[in-house]
C-alpha positions as CSV (number, residue, x, y, z in Angstrom):
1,X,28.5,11.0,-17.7
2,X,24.9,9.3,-18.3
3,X,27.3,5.9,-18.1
4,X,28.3,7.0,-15.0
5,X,24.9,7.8,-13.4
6,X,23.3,4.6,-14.5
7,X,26.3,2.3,-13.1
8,X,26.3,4.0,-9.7
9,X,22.4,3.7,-10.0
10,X,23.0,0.2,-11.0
11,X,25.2,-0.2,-8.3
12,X,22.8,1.3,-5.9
13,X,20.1,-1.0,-6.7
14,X,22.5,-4.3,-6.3
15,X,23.7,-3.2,-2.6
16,X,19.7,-2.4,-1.9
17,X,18.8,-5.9,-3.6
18,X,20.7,-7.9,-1.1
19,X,19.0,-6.0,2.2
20,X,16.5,-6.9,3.5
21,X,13.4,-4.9,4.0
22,X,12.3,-4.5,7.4
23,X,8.6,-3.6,7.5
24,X,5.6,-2.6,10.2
25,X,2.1,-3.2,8.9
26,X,-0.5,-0.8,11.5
27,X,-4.1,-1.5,10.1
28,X,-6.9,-3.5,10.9
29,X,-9.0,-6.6,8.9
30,X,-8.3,-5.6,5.4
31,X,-4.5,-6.0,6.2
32,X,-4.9,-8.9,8.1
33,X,-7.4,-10.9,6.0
34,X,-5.4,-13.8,3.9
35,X,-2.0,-12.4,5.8
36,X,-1.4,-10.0,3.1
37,X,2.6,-8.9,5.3
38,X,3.0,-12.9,4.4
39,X,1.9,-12.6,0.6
40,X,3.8,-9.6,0.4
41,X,6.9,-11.4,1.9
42,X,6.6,-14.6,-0.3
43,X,6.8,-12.6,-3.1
44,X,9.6,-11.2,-1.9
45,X,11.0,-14.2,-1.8
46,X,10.1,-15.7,-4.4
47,X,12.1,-12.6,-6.6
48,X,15.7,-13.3,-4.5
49,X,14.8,-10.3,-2.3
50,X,13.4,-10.3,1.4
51,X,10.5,-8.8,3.6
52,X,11.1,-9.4,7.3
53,X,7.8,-8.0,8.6
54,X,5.6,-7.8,11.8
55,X,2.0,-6.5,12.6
56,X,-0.8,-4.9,14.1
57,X,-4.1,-5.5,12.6
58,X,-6.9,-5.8,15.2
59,X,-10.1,-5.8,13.0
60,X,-11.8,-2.5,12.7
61,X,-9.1,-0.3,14.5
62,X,-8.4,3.3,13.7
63,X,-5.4,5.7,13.9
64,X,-6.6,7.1,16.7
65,X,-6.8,3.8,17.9
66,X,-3.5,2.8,17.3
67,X,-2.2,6.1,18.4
68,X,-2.8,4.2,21.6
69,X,-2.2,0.4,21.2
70,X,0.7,-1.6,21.1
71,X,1.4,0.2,17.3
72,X,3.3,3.1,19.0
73,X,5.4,0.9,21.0
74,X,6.4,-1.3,18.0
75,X,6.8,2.0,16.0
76,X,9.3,3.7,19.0
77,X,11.2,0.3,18.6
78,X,12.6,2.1,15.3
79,X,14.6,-0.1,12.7
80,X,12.1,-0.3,10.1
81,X,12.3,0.7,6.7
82,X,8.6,1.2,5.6
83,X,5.7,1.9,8.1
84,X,2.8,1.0,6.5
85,X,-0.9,2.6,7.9
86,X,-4.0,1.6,7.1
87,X,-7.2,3.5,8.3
88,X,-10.6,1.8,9.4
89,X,-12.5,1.4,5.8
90,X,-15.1,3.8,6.1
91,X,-13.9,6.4,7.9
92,X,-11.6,8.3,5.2
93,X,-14.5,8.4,3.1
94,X,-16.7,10.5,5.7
95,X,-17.5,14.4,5.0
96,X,-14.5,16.3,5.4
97,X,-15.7,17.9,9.0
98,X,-15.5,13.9,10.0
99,X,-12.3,13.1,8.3
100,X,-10.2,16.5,9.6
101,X,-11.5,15.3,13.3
102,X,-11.1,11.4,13.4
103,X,-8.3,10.8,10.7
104,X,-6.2,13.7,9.7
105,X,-4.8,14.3,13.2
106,X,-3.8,10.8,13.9
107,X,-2.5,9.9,10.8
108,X,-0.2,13.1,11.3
109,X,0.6,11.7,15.1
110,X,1.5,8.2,13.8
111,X,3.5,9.4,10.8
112,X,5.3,12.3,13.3
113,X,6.7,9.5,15.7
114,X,7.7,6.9,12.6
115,X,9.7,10.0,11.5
116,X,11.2,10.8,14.8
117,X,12.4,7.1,15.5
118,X,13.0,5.9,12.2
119,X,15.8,7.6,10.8
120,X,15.7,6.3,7.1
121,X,12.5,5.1,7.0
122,X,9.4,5.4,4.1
123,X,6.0,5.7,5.6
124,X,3.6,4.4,3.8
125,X,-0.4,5.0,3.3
126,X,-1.9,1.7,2.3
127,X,-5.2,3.8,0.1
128,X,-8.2,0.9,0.3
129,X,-10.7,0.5,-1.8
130,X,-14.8,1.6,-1.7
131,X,-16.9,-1.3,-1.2
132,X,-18.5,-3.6,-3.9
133,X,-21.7,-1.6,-3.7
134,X,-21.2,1.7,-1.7
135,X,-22.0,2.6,1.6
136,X,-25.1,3.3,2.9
137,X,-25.0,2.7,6.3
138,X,-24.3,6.2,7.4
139,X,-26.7,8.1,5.2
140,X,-23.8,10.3,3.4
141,X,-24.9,10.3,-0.5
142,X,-21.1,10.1,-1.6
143,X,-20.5,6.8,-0.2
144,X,-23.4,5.5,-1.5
145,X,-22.1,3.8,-4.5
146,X,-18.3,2.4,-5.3
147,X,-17.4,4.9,-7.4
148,X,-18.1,7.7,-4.9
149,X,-16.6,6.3,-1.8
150,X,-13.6,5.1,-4.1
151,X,-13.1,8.3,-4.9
152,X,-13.6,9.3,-1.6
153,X,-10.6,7.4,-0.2
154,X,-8.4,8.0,-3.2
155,X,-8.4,11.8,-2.3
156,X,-8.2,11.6,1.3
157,X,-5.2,8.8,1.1
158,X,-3.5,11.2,-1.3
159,X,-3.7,14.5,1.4
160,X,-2.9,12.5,4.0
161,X,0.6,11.2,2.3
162,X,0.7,15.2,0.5
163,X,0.2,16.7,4.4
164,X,2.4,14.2,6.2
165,X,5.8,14.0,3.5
166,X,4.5,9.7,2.8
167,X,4.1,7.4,0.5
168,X,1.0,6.2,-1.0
169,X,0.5,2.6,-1.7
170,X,-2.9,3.0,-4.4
171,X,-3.9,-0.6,-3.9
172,X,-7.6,1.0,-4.2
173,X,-6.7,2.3,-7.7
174,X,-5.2,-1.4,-8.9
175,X,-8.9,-2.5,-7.2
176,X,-10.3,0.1,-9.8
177,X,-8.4,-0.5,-12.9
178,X,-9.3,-4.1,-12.9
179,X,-13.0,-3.4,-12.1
180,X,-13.1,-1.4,-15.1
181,X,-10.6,-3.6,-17.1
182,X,-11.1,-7.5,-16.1
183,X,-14.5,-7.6,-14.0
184,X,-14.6,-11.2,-13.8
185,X,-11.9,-11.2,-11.5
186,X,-13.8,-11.1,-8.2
187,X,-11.1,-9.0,-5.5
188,X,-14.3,-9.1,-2.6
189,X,-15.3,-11.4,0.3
190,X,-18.8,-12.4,0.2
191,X,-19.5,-9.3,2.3
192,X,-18.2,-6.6,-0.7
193,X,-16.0,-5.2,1.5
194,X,-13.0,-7.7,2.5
195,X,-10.6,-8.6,-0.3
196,X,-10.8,-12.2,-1.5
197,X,-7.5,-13.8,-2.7
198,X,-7.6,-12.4,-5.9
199,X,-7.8,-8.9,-3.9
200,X,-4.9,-9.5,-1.1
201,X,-2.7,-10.3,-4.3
202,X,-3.4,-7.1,-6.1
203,X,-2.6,-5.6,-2.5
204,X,0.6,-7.4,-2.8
205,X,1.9,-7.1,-5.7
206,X,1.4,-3.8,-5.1
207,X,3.5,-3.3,-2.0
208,X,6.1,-5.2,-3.9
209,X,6.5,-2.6,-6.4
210,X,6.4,0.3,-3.8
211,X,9.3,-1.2,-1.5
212,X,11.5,-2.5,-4.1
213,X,10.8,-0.7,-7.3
214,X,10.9,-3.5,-9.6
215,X,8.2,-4.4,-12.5
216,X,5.4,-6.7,-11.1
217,X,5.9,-8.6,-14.7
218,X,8.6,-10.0,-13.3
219,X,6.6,-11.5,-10.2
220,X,6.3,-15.3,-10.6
221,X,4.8,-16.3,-7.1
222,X,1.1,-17.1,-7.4
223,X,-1.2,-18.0,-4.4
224,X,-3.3,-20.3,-6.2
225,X,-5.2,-18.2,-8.9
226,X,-5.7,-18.7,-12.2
227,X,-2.9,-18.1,-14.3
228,X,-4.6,-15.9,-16.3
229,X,-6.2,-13.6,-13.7
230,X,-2.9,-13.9,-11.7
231,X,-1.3,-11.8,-14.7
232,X,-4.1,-9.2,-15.5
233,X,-3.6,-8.5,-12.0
234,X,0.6,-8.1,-12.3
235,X,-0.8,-5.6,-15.5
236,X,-2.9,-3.8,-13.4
237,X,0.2,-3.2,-10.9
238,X,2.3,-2.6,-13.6
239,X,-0.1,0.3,-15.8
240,X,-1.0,1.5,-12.2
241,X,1.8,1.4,-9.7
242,X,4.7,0.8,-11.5
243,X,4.3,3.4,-14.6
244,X,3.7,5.8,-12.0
245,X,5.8,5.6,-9.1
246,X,6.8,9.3,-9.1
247,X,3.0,10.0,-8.0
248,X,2.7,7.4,-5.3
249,X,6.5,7.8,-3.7
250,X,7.5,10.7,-1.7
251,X,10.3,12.8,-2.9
252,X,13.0,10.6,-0.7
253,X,11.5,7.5,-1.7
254,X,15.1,5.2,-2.8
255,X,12.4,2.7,-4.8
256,X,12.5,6.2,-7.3
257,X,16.1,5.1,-8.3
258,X,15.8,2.0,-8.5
259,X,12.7,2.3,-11.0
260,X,15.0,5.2,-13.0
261,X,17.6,2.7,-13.0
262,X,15.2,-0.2,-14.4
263,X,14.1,2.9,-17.2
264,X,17.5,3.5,-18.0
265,X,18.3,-0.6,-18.6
């Protein structure tokens, strides 16, 4: 019987190997800085698998922005496989008053309409990261170093994909393992906020294990790091996202099959 189940999983995972995954990215700056959909497709490719991909990322745009851009036209198009939403930086991290006002709602409209013309599709929060330093800008204590507005967005990423039935991608938590884990690996801009190369990769390695399941050890494509810091941050994927899967997928996620599968093997 167990023979059984892991062939048909096996079997499963072939057929879903040879698709190609058809993805939206809705976000703003921190989406579209060093074309992370690209990254995330070259990797892809790179592994015998494929990401066809398109985008809306105008910096500094909101769900409630995008609630009434161009993103709910491309998301009514239907077809896609994985939605992925990315809130303005800050805002998630705002007191909760804030965050039930200008995020919950929207994230809830968004994810309701990618469920309503989508039939099989995963949406997917992409969870950020707090900046280098904090916050301070808006006088709210919590933000004002990393480790509170980190956790900030970590717990407001995970109700929104607990409220809304959606996947969580924690690229935030990869951010924070390899903060505490391999420091010299810079993942920020010069600003502390936008992700550097090093950063986008961790992104993308990231979104690699979320749509297809597989172990980011196995990812060979490299956008020009050093080799070294190219593989703490595939370990960092692989202790974060990929030993954990069942916490970051929804309950329909397929990638949850294919990662049983890979278990199994």
């Amino acid at each position: 019987r167990y023979v059984l189940l892991a062939l048909l999983a096996f079997g499963m995972a072939n057929v879903q190997a040879q698709e190609r995954r058809r993805v939206l990215f809705i976000g703003n700056s921190y989406t579209q800085f060093n074309n992370l959909p690209q990254m995330v497709a070259d990797i892809a490719e790179s592994m015998g698998e494929g990401v066809e991909f398109q985008s809306n990322t105008p910096g500094g745009c909101t769900f409630e922005m995008h609630c009434q851009n161009q993103s709910m036209v491309m998301i009514c198009e239907g077809g896609w496989d994985f939605v992925v939403l990315q809130e303005q930086s800050q805002l998630p991290a705002f007191p909760m008053d804030s965050v039930e006002m200008f995020v919950f709602p929207f994230a809830q409209r968004l994810v309701d309409s990618i469920y309503a013309h989508n039939p099989n599709v995963e949406p997917m929060f992409f969870m950020t990261w707090g900046h280098k330093n904090g916050d301070t800008e808006f006088g709210y204590p919590p933000m004002d170093t990393y480790e509170g507005m980190d956790s900030l967005l970590y717990a407001r990423y995970m109700q929104m994909g607990e409220d809304n039935d959606a996947s969580v991608c924690p690229v935030g938590r990869v951010w924070h393992y390899l903060r505490d884990h391999d420091a010299d690996i810079e993942l920020y801009m010069s600003d502390g906020s936008h992700p550097s190369i090093a950063g986008t990769y961790a992104a993308a390695c990231a979104f690699n294990t979320m749509f297809f399941g597989h172990n980011p050890d196995s990812i060979s494509y490299n956008p020009g790091l050093d080799q070294q810091e190219a593989r703490a941050i595939r370990f960092a994927v692989h202790k974060v996202v990929y030993d954990s899967l069942w916490k970051w997928q929804h309950s329909g996620s397929p990638s949850l099959v294919f990662h049983w599968e890979s278990w199994m093997s």
